[in-house]
C-alpha positions as CSV (number, residue, x, y, z in Angstrom):
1,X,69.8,-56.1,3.2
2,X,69.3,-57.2,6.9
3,X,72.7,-54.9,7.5
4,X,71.3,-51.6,5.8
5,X,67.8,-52.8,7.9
6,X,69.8,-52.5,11.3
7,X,71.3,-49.5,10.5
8,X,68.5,-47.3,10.0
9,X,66.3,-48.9,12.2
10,X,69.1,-48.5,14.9
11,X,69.8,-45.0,13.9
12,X,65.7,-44.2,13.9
13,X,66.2,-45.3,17.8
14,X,69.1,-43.1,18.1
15,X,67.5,-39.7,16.7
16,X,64.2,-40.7,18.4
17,X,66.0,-40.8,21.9
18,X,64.3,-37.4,24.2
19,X,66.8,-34.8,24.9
20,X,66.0,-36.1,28.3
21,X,67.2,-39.5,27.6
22,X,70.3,-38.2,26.3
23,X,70.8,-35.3,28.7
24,X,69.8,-38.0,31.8
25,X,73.2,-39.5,31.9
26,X,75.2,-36.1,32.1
27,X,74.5,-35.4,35.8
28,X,75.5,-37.3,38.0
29,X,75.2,-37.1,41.9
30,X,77.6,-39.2,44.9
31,X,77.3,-39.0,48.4
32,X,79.6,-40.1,50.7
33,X,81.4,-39.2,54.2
34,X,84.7,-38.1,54.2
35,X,87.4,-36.9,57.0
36,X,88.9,-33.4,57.6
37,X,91.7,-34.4,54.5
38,X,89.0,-35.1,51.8
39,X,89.2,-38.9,51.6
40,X,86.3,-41.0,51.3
41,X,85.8,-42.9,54.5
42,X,83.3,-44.9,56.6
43,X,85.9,-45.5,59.9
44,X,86.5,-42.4,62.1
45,X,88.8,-42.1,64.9
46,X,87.2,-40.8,68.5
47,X,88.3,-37.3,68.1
48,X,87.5,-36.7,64.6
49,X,84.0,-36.4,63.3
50,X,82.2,-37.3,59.7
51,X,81.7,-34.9,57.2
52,X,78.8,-35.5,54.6
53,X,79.7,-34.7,51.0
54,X,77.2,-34.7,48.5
55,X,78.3,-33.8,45.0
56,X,76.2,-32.8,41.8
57,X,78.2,-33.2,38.8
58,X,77.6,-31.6,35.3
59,X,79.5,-33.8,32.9
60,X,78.2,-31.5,29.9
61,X,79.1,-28.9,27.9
62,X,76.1,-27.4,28.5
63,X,75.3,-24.8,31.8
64,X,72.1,-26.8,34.0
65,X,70.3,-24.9,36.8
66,X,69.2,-27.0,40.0
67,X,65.8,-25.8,40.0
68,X,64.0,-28.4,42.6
69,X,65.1,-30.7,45.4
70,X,63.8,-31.9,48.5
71,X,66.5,-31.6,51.0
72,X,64.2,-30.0,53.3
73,X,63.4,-33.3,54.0
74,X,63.1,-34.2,57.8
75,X,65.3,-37.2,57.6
76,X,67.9,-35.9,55.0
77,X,71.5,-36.8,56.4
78,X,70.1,-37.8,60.1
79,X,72.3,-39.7,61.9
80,X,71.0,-42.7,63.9
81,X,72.4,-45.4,66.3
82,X,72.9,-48.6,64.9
83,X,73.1,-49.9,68.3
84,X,71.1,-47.8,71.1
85,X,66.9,-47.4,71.1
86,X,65.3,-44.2,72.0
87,X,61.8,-44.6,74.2
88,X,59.7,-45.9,71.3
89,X,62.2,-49.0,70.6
90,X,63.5,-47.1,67.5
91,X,66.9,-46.0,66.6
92,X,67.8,-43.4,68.4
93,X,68.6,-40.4,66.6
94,X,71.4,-38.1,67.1
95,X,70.2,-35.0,64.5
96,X,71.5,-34.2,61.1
97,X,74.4,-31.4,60.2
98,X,72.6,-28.7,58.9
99,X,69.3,-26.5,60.1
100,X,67.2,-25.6,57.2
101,X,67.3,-25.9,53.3
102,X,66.8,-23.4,50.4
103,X,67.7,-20.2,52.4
104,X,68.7,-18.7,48.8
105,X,67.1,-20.5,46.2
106,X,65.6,-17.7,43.8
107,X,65.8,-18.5,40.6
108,X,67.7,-21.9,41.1
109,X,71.7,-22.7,41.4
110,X,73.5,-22.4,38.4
111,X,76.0,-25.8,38.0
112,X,78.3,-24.6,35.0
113,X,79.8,-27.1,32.2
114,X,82.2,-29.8,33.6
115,X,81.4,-28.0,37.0
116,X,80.6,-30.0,40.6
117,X,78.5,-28.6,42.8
118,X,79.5,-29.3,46.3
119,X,77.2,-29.3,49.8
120,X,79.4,-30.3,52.2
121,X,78.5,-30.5,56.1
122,X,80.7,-30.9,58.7
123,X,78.7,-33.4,61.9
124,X,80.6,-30.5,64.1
125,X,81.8,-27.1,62.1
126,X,84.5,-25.4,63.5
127,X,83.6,-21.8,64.5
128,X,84.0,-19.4,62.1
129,X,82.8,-21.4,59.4
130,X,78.9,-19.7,59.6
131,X,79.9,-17.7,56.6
132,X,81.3,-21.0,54.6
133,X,77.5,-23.3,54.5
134,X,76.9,-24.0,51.3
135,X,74.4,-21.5,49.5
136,X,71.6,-24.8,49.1
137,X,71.5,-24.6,53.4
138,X,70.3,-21.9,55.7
139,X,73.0,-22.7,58.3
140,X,75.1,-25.5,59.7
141,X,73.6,-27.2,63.0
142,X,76.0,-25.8,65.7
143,X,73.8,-27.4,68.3
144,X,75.4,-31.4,67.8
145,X,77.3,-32.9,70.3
146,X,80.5,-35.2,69.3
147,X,79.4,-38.7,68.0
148,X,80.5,-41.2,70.6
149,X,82.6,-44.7,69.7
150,X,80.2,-46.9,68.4
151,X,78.3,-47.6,65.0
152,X,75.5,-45.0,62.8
153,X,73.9,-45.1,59.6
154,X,72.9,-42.0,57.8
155,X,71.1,-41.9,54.3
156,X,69.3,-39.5,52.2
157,X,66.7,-40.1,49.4
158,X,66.7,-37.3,47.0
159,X,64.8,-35.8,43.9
160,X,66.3,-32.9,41.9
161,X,65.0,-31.3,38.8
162,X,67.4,-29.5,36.7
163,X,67.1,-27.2,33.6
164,X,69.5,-27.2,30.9
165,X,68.7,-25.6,27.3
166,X,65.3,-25.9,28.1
167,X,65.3,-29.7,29.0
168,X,63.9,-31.0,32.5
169,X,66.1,-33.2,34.0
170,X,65.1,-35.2,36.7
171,X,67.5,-37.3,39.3
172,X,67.7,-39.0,42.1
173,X,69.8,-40.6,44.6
174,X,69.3,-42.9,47.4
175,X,71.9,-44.3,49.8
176,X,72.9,-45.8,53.6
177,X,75.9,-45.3,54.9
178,X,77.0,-47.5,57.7
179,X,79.7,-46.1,59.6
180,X,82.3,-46.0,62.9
181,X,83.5,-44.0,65.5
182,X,86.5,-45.9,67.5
């Protein structure tokens, strides 16, 4: 009796479970830096620069739009010294990769099915690559200098809502990166 109990009452939970419960786990978002070849990394040699990569993953079968964020944020993907002060005893700040956010953001960016959406930002883009910003930024910043040898931190705290079947789905993502130039 106590077996049949547990297996109602556990599939009661189940079926009770919001679609947003159940939709919750099906994007998922990463940030990291990476070098010009792609790879994960928090060490970068003098004469290469970090690239931020921030991904938003659809892991469903179903299409999601990215409806909301917040990367207009001020201190979205700033770099700071970990090391030097600026005037006011604080880290001193070296900028962030990008200009603006939300340049084209009518309607939303579709993520399709078992689709990543990538922003990625080069600290320094090569010229030429105006045209290649992802469509969530206005522009690259063209005005940073080359990150000197020594150590930074960079972080971002995120919010995104997303609509998928005519669920909200709401997600977040907060992280520091610690990282090197030699």
């Amino acid at each position: 009796m106590k077996a049949i109990f547990l297996i109602c009452f556990s599939s009661f939970l189940f079926l009770n479970c919001t679609s947003e419960e159940i939709h919750q786990d099906r994007i998922e978002l990463k940030f990291n830096l990476i070098n010009q070849e792609g790879i994960i990394t928090t060490e970068f040699k003098n004469s290469t620069q970090p690239i931020f990569n921030l991904q938003i993953i659809n892991n469903s079968n179903d299409d999601t739009y990215l409806v909301s964020h917040n990367l207009s944020d001020e201190n979205i993907f700033k770099v700071f010294s970990t090391t030097e002060l600026n005037e006011n005893s604080e880290p001193l700040s070296f900028g962030k990769p990008f200009k603006n956010a939300g340049c084209e953001f009518i309607g939303g960016y579709p993520i399709n099915s078992d689709e990543t959406f990538y922003v990625t930002l080069p600290w320094i883009p090569k010229e030429g690559e105006s045209e290649n910003y992802p469509s969530i930024l206005c522009n690259y910043n063209f005005d940073n200098d080359s990150l000197t040898q020594g150590i930074y931190t960079t972080s971002l705290d995120l919010q995104f809502s997303f609509q998928s079947n005519g669920n909200t789905i709401s997600k977040s993502i907060q992280k520091e990166i610690n990282f090197s130039i030699n």
